[in-house]
N, C-alpha and C positions, 0 to 999 in steps of 0.2 A: 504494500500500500504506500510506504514511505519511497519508493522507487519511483510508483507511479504519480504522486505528487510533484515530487522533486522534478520527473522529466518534463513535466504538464507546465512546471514553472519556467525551466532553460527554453522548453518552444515559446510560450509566450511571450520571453523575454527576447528572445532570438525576432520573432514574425515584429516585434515593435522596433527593434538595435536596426533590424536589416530593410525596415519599413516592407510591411503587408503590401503597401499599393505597387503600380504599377509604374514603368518610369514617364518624368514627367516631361510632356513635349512642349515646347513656347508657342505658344496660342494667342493671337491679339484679334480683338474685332475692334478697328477704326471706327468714328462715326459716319454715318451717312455720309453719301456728296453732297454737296449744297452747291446745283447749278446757279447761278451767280455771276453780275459781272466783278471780272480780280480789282481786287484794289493796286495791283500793281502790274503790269502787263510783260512782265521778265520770267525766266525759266530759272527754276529754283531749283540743286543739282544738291543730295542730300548723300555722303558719303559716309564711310563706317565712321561710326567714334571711335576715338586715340582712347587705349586702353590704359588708363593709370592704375591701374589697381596692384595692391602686394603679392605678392604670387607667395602664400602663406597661409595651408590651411592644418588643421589642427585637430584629431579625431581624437577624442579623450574619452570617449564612452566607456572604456574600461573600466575607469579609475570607478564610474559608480558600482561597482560590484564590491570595495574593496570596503570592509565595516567601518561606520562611521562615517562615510562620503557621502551626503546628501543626496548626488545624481553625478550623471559624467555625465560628458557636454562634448559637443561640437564648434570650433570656429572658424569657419569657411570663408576668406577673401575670396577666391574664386571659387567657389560653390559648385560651377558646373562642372568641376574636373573633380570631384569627390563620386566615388561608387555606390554611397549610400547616405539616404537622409534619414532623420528623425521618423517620418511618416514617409517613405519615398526612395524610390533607388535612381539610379541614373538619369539624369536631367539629358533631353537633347536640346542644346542650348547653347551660340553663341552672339553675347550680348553684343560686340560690338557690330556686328547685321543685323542682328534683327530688331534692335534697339532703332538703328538707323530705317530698317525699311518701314516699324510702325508707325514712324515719324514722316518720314515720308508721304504715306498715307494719308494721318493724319492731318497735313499741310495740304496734300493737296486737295483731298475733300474737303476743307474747309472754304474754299476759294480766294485764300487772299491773291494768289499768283497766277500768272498765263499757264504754269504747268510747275509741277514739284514730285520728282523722280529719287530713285536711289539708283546711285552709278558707284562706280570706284573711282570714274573722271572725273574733278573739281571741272577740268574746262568743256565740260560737258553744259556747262549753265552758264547763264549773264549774272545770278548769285549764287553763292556758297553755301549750304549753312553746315559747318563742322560742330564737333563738340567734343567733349572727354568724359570717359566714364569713373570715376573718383571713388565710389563703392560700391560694391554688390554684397555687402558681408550679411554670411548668414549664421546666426548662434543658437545650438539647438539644445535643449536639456532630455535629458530620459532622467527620471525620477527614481531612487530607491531608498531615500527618506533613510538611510544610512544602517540599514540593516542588508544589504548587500541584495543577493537574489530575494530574499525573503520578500522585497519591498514589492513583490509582485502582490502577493496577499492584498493589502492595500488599495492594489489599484483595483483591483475584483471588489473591495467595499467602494470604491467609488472616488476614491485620490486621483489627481491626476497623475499622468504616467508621461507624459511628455510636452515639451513646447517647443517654438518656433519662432525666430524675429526676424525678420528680412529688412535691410537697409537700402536703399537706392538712392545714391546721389550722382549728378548729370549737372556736366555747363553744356550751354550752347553758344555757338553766336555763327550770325548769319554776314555772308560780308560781300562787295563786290568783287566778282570774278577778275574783272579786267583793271582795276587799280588798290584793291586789298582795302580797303574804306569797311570799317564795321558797318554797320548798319543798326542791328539790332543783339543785345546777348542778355542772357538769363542761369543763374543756377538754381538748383532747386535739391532740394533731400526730401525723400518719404520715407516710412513708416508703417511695417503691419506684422500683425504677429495671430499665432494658433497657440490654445492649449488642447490636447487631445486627453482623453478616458480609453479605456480598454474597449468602453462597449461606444466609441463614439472617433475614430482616428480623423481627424482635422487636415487640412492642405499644410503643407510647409513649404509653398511655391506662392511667391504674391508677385513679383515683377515685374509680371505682365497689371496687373490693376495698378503696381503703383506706378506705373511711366504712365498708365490712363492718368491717371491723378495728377500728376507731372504736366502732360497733353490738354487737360482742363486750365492749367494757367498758359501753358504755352501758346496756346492758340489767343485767346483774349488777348494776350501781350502782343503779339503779334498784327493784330489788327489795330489793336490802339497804334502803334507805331506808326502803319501804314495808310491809316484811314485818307489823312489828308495828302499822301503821295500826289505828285503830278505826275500823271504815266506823260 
């Protein structure tokens, strides 16, 4: 009996360490188009973002097994080159495209421009818009309340058993192609996070909502700037 317990807790603890779900693909829905005339009548040429980020990720989940450690943790600068998440296994996922092409999108459904594309060619447009990706750090906890495996019991009463924080921070700035003149620039950080239960497992992928969130100031800012443009 004491076998069959014990094993019931290493799979539990294992299906939550190795994440149950399935791996996660980067998924964005843009907002509608809005046919419109542009407030600026130029081609807007949207290239990858320049990747800043610490190449510095940290899988410590071990350590919560060890008696007396609250939980073991994960901390991921880049996130999508780790094998397994909190709630989640392998991420397909590279931020600096696809960061770019939701933006992209983004921009050009929105209509402030004659057209707004993602290239790898800046002189592909009469403007720029670059940026740099500054964080993706993700920190995840798995819970064992410092009774090492045992702390699975727990979460069967109803403790939580793991969490999630995703950070996103992004500059922009948009400039002319043919004499380098900023035009417009913006940075921004967001913020989201999961706690999960045994009988309740949570996303630990926000990303993609938080450049949406991001994309809700970017676009407004963007218009304000250009409203009064003379094409």
């Amino acid at each position: 009996m004491i076998r069959k317990v014990m094993s019931l807790i290493l799979l539990v603890t294992m299906c939550i360490t190795l994440g149950c779900a399935s791996q996660r693909v980067w998924t964005y829905r843009a907002e509608p188009y809005v046919k419109t005339e542009p407030l600026v009548n130029k081609k807007v040429a949207v290239i990858p973002l320049i990747d800043k980020r610490e190449n510095i990720n940290k899988n410590m989940v071990g350590l919560g097994y060890i008696p007396l450690f609250p939980y073991g943790w994960q901390d991921f600068y880049t996130p999508e080159g780790a094998q397994m998440h909190i709630t989640s296994r392998l991420w397909i996922f590279k931020p600096a495209e696809d960061f770019s092409k939701a933006i992209a999108e983004e921009v050009q459904n929105a209509g402030i421009f004659k057209e707004a594309f993602f290239t790898y060619k800046a002189s592909d447009g009469e403007y720029v818009l670059r940026g740099e990706i500054k964080s993706t750090r993700y920190e995840g906890k798995l819970y064992t309340y410092c009774i090492s495996f045992a702390g699975v019991y727990l979460w069967f009463l109803g403790l939580p058993a793991g969490s999630a924080q995703n950070t996103l921070e992004i500059s922009l700035h948009l400039e002319d192609a043919a004499t380098g003149q900023m035009l417009w620039e913006g940075s921004y950080v967001k913020n989201d996070g999961s706690t999960s239960w045994i009988y309740s497992l949570q996303p630990d992928f926000f990303y993609d909502s938080l450049l949406k969130d991001i994309m809700k100031e970017v676009i407004p800012s963007l218009k304000q700037k250009f409203v009064n443009y003379q094409k």
